[in-house]
C-alpha positions in Angstrom: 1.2 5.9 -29.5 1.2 7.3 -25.6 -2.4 7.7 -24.8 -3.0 11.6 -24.8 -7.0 11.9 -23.3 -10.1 9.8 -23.0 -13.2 10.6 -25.1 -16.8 9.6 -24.5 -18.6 9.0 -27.9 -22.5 8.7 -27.3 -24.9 8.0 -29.7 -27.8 5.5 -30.2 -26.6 4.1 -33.2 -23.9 1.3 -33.0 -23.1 2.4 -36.7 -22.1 5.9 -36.3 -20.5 4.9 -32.4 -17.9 2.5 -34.8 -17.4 5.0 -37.4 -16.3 7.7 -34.7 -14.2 4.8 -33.5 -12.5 3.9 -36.5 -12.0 7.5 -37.4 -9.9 8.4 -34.0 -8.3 4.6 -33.8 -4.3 5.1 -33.4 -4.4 8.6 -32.2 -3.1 7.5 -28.8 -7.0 8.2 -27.4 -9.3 6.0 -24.9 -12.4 5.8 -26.0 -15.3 5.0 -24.1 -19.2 4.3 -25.6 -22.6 5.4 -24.3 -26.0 4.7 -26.4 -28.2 7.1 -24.2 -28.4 10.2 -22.2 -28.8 8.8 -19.1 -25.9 5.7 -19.9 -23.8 9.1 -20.9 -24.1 10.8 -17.6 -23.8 7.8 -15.5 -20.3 7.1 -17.5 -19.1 10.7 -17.5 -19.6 11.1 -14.0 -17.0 7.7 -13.5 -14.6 8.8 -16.0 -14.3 12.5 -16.0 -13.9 12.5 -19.6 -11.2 15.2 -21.5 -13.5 15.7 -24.3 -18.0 14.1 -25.1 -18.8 13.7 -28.3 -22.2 13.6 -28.0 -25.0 13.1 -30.7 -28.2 15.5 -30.9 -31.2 13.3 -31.9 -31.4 10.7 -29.1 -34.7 9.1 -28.4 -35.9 9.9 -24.0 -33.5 12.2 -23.5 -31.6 14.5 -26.5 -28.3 15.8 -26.7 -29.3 19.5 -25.4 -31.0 18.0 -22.6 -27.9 15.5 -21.6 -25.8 18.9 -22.6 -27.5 20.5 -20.1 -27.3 18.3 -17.4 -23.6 17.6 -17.4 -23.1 22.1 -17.6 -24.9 22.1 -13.8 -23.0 19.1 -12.2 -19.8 20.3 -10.4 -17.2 17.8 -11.7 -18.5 18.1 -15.9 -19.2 21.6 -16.1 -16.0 21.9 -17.8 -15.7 18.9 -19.7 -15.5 19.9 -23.4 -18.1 18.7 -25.6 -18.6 18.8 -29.5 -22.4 17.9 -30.3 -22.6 15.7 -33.2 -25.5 16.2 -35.5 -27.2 16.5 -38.9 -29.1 19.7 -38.3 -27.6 22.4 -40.0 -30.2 25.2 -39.0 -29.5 28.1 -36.9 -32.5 27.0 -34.5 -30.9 24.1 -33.8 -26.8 25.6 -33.6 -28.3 28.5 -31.3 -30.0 25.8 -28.8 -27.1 23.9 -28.5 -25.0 26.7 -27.6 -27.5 27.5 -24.8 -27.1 24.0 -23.5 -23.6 24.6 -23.0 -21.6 23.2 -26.6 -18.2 24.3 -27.4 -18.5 23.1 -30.7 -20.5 21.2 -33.7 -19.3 18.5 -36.1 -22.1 17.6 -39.1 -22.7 14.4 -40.6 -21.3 13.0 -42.5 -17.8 13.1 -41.0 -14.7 14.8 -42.7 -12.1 12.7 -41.6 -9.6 15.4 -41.5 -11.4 17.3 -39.7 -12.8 15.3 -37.1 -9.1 14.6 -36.0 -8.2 18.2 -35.8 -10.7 19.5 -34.1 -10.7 16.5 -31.6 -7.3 17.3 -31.3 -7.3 20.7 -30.8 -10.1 20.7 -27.9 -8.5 18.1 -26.1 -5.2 19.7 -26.1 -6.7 23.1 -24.8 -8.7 21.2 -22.0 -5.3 19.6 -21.1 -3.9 23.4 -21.0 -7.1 24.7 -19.0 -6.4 21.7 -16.4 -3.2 22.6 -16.2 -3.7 26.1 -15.7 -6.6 25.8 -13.1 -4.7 23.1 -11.1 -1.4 26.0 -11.1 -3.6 28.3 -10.2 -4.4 26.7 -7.3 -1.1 25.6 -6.5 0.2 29.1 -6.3 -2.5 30.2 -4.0 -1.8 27.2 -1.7 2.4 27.8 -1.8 0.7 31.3 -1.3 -0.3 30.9 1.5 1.2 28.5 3.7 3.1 28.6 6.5 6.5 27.0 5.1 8.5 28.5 3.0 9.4 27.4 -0.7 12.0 28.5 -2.9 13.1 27.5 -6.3 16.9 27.8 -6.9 19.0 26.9 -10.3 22.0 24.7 -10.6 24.2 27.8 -9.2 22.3 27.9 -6.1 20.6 31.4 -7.5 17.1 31.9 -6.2 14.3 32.1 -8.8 11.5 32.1 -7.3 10.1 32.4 -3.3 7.4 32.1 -1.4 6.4 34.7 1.1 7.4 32.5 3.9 10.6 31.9 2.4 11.3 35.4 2.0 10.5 36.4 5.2 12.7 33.7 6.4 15.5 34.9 4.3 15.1 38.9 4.9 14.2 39.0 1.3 11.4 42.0 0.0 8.0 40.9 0.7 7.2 41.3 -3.3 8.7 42.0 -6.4 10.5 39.8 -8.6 13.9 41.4 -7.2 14.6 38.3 -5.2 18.3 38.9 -4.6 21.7 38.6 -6.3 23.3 36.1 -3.5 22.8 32.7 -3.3 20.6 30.5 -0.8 23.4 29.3 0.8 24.6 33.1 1.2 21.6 34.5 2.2 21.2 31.6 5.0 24.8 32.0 5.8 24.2 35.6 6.7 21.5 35.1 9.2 21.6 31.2 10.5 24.0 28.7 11.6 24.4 25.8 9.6 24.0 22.5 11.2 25.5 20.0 11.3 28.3 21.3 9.3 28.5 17.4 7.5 25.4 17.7 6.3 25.9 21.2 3.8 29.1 19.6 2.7 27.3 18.2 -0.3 24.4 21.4 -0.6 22.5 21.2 -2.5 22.5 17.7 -3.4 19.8 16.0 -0.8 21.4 13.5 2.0 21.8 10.6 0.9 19.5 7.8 2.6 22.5 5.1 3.6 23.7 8.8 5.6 20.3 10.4 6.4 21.4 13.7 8.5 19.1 16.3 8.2 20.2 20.3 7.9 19.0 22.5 10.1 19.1 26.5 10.0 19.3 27.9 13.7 19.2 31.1 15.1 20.8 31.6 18.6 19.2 32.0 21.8 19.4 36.1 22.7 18.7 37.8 26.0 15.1 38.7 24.0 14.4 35.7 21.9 14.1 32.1 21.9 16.6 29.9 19.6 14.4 29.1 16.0 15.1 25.8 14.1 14.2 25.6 10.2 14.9 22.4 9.0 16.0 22.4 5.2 14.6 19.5 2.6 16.2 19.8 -1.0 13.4 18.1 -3.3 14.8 17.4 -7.4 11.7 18.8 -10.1 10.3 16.8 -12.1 11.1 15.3 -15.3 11.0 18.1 -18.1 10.7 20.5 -15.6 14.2 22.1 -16.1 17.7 22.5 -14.4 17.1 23.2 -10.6 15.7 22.2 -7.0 12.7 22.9 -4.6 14.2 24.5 -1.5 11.4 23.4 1.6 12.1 25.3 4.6 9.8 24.5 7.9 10.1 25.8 11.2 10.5 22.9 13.5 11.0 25.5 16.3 8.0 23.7 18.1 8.7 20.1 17.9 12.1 21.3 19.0 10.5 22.8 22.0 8.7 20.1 22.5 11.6 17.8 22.8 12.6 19.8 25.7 9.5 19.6 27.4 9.8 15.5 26.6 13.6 15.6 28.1 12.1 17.9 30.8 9.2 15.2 31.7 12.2 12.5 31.8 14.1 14.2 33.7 11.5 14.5 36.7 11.0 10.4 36.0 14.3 10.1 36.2 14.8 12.5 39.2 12.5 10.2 41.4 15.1 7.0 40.2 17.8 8.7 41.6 17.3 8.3 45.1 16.7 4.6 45.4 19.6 4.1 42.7 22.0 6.5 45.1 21.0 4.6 47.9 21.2 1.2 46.5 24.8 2.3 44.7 26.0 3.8 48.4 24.8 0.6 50.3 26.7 -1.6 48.1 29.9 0.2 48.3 29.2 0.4 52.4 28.5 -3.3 51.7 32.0 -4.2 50.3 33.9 -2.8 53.0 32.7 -5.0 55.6 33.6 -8.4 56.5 33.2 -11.1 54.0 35.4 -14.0 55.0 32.7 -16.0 56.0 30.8 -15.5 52.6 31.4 -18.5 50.5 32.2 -18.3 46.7 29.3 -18.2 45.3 27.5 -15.4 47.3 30.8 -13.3 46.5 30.6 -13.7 43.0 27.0 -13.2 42.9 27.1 -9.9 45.6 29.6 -9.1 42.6 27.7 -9.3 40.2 25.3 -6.8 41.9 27.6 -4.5 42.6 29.0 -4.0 39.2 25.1 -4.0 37.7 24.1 -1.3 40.6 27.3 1.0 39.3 26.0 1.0 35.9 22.3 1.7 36.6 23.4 4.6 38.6 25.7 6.4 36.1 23.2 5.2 33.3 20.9 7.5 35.1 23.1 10.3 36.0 24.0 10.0 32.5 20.8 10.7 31.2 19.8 13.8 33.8 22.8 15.4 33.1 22.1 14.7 28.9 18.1 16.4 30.1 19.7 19.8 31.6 21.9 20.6 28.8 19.5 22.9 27.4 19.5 25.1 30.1 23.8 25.4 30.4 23.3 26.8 26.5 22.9 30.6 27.9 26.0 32.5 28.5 26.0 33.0 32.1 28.9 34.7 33.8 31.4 33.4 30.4 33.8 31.1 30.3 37.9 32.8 30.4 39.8 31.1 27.8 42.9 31.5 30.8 41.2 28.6 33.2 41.2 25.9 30.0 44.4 24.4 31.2 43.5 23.9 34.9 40.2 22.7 33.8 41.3 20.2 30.9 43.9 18.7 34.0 41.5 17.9 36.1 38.9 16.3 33.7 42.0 14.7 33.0 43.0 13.5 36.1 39.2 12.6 37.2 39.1 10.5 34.2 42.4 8.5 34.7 43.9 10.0 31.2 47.1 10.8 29.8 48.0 14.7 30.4 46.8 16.2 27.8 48.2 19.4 25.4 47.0 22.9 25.5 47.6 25.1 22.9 45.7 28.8 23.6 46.7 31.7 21.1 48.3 34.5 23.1 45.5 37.1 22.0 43.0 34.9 23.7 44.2 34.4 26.8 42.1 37.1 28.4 39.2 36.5 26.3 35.9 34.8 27.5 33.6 32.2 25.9 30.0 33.5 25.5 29.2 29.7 27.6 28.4 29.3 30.8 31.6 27.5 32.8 29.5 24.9 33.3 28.7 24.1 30.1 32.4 24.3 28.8 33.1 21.6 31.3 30.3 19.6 29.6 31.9 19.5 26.5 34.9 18.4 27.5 34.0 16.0 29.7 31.6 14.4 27.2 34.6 14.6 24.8 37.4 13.1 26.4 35.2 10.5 27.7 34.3 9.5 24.1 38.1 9.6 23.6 38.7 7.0 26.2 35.8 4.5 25.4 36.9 4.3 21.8 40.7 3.8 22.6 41.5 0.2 21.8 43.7 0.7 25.3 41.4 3.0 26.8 44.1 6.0 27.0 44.2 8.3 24.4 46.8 10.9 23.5 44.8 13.8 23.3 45.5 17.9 22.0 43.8 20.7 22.2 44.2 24.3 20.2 42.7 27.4 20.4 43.1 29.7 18.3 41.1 32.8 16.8 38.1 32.2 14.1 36.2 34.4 11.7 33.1 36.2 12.9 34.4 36.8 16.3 34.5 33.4 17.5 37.3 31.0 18.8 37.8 27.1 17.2 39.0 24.9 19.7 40.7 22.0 17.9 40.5 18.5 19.6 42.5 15.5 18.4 43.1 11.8 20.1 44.8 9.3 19.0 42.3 6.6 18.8 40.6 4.7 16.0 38.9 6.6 12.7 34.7 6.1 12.4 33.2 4.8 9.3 30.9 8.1 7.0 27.9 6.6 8.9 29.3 7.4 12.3 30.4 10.3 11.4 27.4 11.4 10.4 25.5 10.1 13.2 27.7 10.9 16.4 25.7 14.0 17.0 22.2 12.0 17.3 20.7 11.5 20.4 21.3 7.4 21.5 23.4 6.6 18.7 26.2 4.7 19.7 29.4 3.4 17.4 28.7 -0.1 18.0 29.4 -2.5 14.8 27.0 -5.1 16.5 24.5 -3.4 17.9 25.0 -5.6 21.3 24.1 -2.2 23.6 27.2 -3.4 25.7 29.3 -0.4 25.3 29.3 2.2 28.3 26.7 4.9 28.2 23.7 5.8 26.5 24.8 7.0 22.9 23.9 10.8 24.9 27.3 12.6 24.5 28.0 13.8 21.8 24.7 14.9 21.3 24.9 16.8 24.5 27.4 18.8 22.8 25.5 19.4 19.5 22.9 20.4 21.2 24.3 22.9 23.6 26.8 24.6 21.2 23.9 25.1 18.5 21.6 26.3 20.7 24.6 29.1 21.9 25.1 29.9 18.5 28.5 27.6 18.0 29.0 24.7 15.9 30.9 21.3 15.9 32.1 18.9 13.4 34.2 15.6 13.4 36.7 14.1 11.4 39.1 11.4 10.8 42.8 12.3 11.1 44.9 11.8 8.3 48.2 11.8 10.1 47.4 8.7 12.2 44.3 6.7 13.8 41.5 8.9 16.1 39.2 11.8 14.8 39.4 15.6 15.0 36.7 17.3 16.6 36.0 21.2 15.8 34.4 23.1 17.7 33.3 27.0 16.5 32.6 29.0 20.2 31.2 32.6 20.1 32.8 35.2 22.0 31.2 36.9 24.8 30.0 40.0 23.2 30.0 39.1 19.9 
């Protein structure tokens, strides 16, 4: 039998200590033994017993006094106990109730009802525990900062905090929660990001994939963008159907990020002279005379050259991946008219294939709630990936525009390249991840890219989200754009 509570048995005689104990044997308790007062409330303090059985006519000390005692110490004053004793007059039954007993057992012993009572007590104190240890659990979900929600296997909300209902624009009280679903209510008033990661709500990530969800409300003209991030958390065993809902607003550490990218980018501001300068002096360097250079200094003035290049567009690769925050406000917008001339010359800067526009008549006048600049971003960052990955370096790539729900555009961007396992997938949008089977940090760039793009369109209220194509090798990337005015 499963052990059900712990019992402290003290008396001073070993005889009536190993009747107690045969008595309660096999009920599934742990029994610990005490022949004195003081022994007892050494022991009770280690143990923090469910239930004392404790004896009345001690020698030193005597039950009502070791009764007493354990009533004004913090951690036993609700310990139950049931004084044992052969007294049977009221004197006696009305002092041990002023010591603090919750109940009497005579000798001798019924056995039947030794194990009831015994049974009973220690099930209430379980109950009481339980109760007082809710109790205080409510207060703290009470009153902290995150929110907490409850929701059943339909996604219905049962129960909320008060930060999660003022998170969610739900009352402030009441058990009128709401009829909608989490994902509804969230839906109305954030964006969902990434997109890959709610596929599956509200089953958690899984850890070979670890991508956490974010809610995110838009920058505005009067408020900063706010980041909740989302953890899904299974109850229990025997606690029911459903899932713990943890929201917390990581708007700070997100702002705090910046201020990180916003240190590096001064760091990496003072590199960029001496790289520029190095970079420029080189190139200078190669068009002079080297006819009298012998092989060796060639190759090895080569050598320089090529590791020079890279330092320099490492670094411009990580200023430029530092400002994006800042090209996340709409600026003048972006007209959906100059896509073509810009997507040719990213093109032609980039040594690519031409590539397809598509633009939906009824959006040809329209204008992108993005600053130019950052629209150029995105593609750039984009068709750059597209190239790297290529097994031949020039990919075949299409673009559509057409008109989304909620007064926002989705720009469609296929290549022709190679398809990326579920873990790259689900990692392309993190900062320094790069797609590289072998980890051998040889592949061009700094894993910032597609980040850059996450990052911008989330904080502008868009969204993105890749793909494999099914038609042929390369991904689909989707990009959801708000509207200027919208």
């Amino acid at each position: 039998m499963s052990q059900t509570g712990t019992i402290l048995i003290v008396d001073d005689l070993l005889a009536v200590r190993e009747v107690l104990s045969g008595l309660l044997t096999g009920q599934g308790y742990d029994m610990v033994f005490a022949d004195n007062g003081p022994e007892a409330l050494s022991k009770a303090k280690e143990i923090i017993p469910d239930l004392i059985l404790l004896d009345v006519m001690m020698p030193d000390m005597d039950g009502f006094e070791v009764c007493r005692h354990l009533r004004t110490d913090e951690l036993l004053a609700e310990v139950p106990i049931v004084m044992v004793t052969a007294l049977d007059d009221h004197d006696s039954l009305l002092r041990g109730i002023e010591a603090g007993a919750d109940d009497f057992l005579s000798k001798p012993f019924n056995h039947a009802e030794l194990r009831a009572r015994v049974g009973t007590i220690i099930r209430l104190n379980r109950y009481r525990r339980l109760l007082a240890a809710r109790t205080k659990f409510d207060w703290v979900v009470e009153q902290t900062k995150d929110g907490y929600l409850v929701i059943d296997d339909q996604d219905t909300i049962l129960y909320a905090n008060p930060q999660a209902r003022l998170y969610l624009g739900l009352p402030a009280s009441g058990d009128d929660l709401s009829a909608a679903t989490f994902l509804d209510l969230a839906t109305q008033q954030y964006s969902l990001e990434p997109q890959i990661a709610w596929e599956t709500w509200p089953v958690p990530c899984q850890p070979a994939v670890p991508s956490p969800r974010y809610l995110v409300q838009a920058e505005t003209p009067t408020a900063q963008a706010f980041w909740l991030q989302v953890e899904t958390l299974a109850l229990p065993p025997g606690s029911g159907e459903g899932r713990v809902i943890h929201l917390s607003d990581v708007t700070l550490q997100v702002t705090l990020q910046r201020d990180i990218w916003e240190f590096q980018a001064m760091v990496a501001h003072k590199l960029r002279t001496p790289t520029t300068s190095i970079y420029s002096g080189l190139h200078l360097m190669e068009e002079e005379d080297t006819s009298a250079w012998n092989a060796s200094t060639v190759k090895l003035f080569d050598i320089i050259c090529r590791g020079a290049e890279r330092l320099y567009h490492e670094v411009e690769n990580i200023l430029e991946y530092l400002q994006t925050p800042d090209l996340a406000g709409p600026g003048a917008g972006f007209k959906l008219a100059a896509l073509q001339s810009l997507t040719h010359r990213l093109g032609r800067d980039l040594k690519l294939e031409p590539i397809t526009v598509h633009i939906a008549t009824e959006l040809s006048e329209t204008h992108l709630a993005l600053h130019p600049q950052a629209v150029e971003l995105v593609l750039w960052e984009i068709f750059e990936n597209s190239r790297k990955f290529h097994p031949q370096e020039s990919p075949k790539i299409e673009i559509s525009v057409a008109l989304a729900e909620n007064k926002s555009v989705l720009l469609q961007i296929k290549d022709d390249g190679v398809h990326l396992s579920p873990e790259q997938l689900a990692q392309v949008w993190t900062p320094y991840y790069q797609a590289d089977k072998y980890l051998t940090g040889e592949i061009d760039g700094m894993g910032l890219g597609l980040s850059k793009v996450a990052l911008l369109l989330w904080n502008a209220g868009g969204t993105c989200r890749i793909f494999n194509r099914s038609d042929l090798g390369g991904v689909v990337l989707e990009l959801i754009l708000p509207l200027a005015g919208a």
